[in-house]
C-alpha positions in Angstrom: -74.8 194.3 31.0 -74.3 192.3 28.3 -76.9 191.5 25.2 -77.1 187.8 26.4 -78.0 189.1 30.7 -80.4 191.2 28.9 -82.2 189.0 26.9 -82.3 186.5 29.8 -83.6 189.0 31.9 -86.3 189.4 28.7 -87.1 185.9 29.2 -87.1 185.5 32.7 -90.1 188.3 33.4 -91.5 187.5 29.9 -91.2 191.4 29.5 -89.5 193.8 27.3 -90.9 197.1 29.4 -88.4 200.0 29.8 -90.0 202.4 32.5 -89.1 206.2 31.4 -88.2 208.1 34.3 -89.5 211.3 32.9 -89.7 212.9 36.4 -91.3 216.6 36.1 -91.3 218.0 39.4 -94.2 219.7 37.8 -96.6 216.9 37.7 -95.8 215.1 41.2 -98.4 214.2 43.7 -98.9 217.2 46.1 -98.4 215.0 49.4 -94.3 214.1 47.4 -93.7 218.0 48.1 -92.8 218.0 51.9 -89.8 215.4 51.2 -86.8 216.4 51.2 -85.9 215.3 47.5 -89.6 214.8 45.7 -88.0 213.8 42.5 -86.3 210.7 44.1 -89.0 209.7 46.5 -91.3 209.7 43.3 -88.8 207.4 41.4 -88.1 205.1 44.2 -91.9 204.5 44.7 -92.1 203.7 40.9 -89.3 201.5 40.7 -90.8 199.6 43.6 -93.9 199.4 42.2 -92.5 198.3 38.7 -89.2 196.7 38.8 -91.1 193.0 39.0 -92.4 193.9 35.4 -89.9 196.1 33.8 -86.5 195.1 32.7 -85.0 198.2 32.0 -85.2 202.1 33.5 -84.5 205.2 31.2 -84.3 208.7 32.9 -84.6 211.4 30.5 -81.3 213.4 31.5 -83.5 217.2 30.2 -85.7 216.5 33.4 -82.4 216.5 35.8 -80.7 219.2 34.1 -83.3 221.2 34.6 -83.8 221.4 37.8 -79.5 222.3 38.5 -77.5 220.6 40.9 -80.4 219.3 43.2 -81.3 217.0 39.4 -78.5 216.0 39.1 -78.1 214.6 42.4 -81.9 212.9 42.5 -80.4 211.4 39.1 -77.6 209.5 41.1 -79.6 208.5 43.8 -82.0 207.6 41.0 -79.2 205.1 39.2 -78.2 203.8 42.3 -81.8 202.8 43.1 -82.4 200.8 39.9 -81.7 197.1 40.7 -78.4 195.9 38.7 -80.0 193.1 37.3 -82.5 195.8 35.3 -80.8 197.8 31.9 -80.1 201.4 32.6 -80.3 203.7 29.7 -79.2 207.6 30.2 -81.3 209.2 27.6 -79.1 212.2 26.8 -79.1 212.2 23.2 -75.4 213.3 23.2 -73.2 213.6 20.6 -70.3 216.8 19.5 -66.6 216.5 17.9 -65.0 213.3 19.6 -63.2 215.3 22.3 -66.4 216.5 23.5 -67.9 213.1 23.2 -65.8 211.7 25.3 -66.4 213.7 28.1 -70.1 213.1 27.8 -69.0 209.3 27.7 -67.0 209.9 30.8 -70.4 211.5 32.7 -72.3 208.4 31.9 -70.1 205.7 32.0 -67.3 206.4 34.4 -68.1 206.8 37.9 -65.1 208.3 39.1 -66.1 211.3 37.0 -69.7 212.5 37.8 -70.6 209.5 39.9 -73.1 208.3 37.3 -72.3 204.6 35.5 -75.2 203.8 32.9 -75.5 201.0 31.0 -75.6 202.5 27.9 -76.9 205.8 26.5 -78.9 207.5 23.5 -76.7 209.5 21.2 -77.5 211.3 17.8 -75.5 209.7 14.8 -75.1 213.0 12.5 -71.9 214.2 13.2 -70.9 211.0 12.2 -68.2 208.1 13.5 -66.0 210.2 15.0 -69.0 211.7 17.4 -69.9 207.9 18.5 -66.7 205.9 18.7 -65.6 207.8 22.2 -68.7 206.3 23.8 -67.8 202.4 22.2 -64.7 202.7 24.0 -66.2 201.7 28.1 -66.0 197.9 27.3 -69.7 196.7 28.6 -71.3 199.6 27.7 -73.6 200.2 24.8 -74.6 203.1 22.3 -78.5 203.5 21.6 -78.4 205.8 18.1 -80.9 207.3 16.8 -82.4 205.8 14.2 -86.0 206.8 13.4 -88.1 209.2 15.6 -91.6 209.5 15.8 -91.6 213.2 15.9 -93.1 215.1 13.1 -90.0 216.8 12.8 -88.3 213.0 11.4 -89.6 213.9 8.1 -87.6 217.5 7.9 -84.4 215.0 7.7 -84.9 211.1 8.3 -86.5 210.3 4.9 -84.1 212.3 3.0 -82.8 210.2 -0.4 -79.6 209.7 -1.1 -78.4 209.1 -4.2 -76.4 205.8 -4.9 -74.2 205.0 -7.7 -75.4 201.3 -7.2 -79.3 200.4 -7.0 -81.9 202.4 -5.3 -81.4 205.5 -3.5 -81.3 205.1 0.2 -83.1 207.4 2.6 -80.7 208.5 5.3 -82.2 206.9 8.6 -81.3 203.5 6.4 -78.1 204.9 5.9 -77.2 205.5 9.5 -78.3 202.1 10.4 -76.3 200.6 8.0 -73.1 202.2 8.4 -73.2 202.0 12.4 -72.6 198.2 11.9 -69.3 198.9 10.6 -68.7 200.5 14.2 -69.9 198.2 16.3 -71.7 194.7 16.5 -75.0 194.0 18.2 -73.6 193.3 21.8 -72.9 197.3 21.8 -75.0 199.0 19.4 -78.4 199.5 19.7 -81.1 201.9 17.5 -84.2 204.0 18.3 -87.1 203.7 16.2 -90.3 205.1 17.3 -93.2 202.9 17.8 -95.6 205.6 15.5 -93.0 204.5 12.9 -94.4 200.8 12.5 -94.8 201.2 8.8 -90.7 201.1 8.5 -90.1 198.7 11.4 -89.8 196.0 9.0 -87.7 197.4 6.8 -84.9 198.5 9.4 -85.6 194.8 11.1 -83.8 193.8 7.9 -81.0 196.0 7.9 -80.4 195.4 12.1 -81.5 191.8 12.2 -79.7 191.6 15.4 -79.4 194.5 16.7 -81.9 195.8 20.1 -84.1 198.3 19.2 -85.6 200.6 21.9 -89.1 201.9 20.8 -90.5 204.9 22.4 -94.0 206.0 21.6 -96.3 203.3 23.4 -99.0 204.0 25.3 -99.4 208.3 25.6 -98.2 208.3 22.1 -100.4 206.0 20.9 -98.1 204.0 19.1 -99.1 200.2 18.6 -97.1 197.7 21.0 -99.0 195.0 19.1 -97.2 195.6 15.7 -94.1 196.7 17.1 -93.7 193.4 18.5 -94.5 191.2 15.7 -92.2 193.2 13.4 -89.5 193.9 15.5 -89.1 190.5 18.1 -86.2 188.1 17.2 -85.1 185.2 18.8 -83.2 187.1 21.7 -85.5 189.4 22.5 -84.4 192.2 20.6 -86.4 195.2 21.6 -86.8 197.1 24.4 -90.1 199.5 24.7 -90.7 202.7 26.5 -93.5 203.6 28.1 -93.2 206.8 30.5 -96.2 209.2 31.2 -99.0 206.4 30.7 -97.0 204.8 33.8 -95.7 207.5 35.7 -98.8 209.6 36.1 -101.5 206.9 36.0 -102.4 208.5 38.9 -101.9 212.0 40.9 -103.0 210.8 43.6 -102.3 208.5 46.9 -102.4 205.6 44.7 -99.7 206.8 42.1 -97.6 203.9 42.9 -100.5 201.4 42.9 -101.4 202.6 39.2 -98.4 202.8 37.8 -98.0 199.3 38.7 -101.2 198.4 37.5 -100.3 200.0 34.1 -96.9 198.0 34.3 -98.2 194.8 35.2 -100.7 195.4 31.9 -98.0 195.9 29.6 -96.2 193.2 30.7 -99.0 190.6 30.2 -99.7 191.8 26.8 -95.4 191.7 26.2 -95.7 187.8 27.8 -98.0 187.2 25.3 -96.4 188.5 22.2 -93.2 186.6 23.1 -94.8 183.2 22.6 -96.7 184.6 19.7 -93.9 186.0 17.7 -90.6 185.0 19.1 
């Protein structure tokens, strides 16, 4: 998908939602377990119940892996599902030496490997260029980097200074936003920032002025989708925000679907409205 399908499809539902399919086989409704895959039929109900309001789908790759060969196959039927006209995003946090990393690439993005062919997916910057460029190779297919996390871990590393020979020191999540650009423009390269992290948002809004961010943290994590859309909307959209437990487990019950579309169609009103306010 490229940024310009995406940010019409932004435009065109008036919604910047990305569903996180963080499917715990744990936590399904007790009348999923007699299918024969639970994990899928659970998906398929929430992309029914959702895809009118989201324009993007994100399965955390941990919560396939974890389940052995059976994930990984409720993960294809998973991808499959999602509508093509909706943003997939593998969130697999990947990233080794580049020989490595382009194997990974090749699991996500070429479906004559492991049948799987994301749009894009997450990948941790700190091994450095070498770690990232194998997965800028699949022409229409885009790297989400870490940026900033909202984890209370972010401080042990994110907010490091670095010392400059020229004008203030940096702190290294600035530094990884800024030399990514030199790999790749805005139609490939995208950053996480997490939406507790509002207090930065404008800062790195500067450094990635065109650049899609995708903002975990709404909703369970109480992060604010009212800032994070004033600070971090641009004229194409530009951001793309997670919400996963507050809509997959609205409900345990019968009704899950019903809820989690409930809690979709919600999100997406307030989204509508934050795209005429701050667009």
């Amino acid at each position: 998908m490229t940024y310009s399908e995406l940010s019409d499809q932004i435009f065109q539902k008036q919604s910047y939602l990305c569903v996180g399919l963080d499917t715990d086989p744990r936590k399904l409704p007790p009348h999923l377990l007699t299918e024969k895959d639970p994990v899928f039929a659970f998906n398929k109900a929430i992309i029914d119940a959702t895809v009118d309001f989201a324009v993007s789908y994100k399965p955390n790759i941990a919560f396939y892996e974890a389940q052995g060969p059976r994930g990984w196959e409720s993960l294809q039927k998973t991808l499959e599902y999602i509508p093509a006209r909706c943003f997939t995003i593998a969130d697999a946090k990947r990233g080794d030496i580049g020989n490595t990393s382009d194997l990974y690439a090749r699991t996500f993005f070429d479906p004559t490997a492991a049948g799987l062919d994301f749009d894009s997916v997450t990948v941790a910057p700190y091994m450095g260029h070498d770690s990232v460029t194998p997965f800028l190779a699949y022409e229409g297919k885009w790297v989400i980097l870490l940026a900033l996390t909202s984890n209370a871990g972010s401080a042990d590393f994110q907010y490091q200074q670095l010392a400059s020979e020229t004008g203030a020191p940096k702190l290294l999540f600035e530094n990884v936003i800024e030399t990514a650009q030199r790999w790749a423009g805005p139609d490939q390269l995208m950053f996480v920032v997490g939406a507790t992290q509002t207090s930065e948002l404008e800062r790195i809004r500067q450094l990635a002025p065109d650049n899609f961010l995708l903002v975990p943290g709404v909703g369970a994590q109480g992060g604010s989708l009212a800032d994070v859309s004033r600070l971090g909307l641009t004229k194409g959209g530009g951001l793309l925000v997670n919400a996963s437990r507050s809509i997959l487990y609205a409900s345990s019950g019968l009704d899950f679907a019903e809820r989690a579309r409930d809690e979709a169609q919600r999100l997406q009103g307030e989204m509508a409205g934050y795209l005429n306010q701050f667009q």
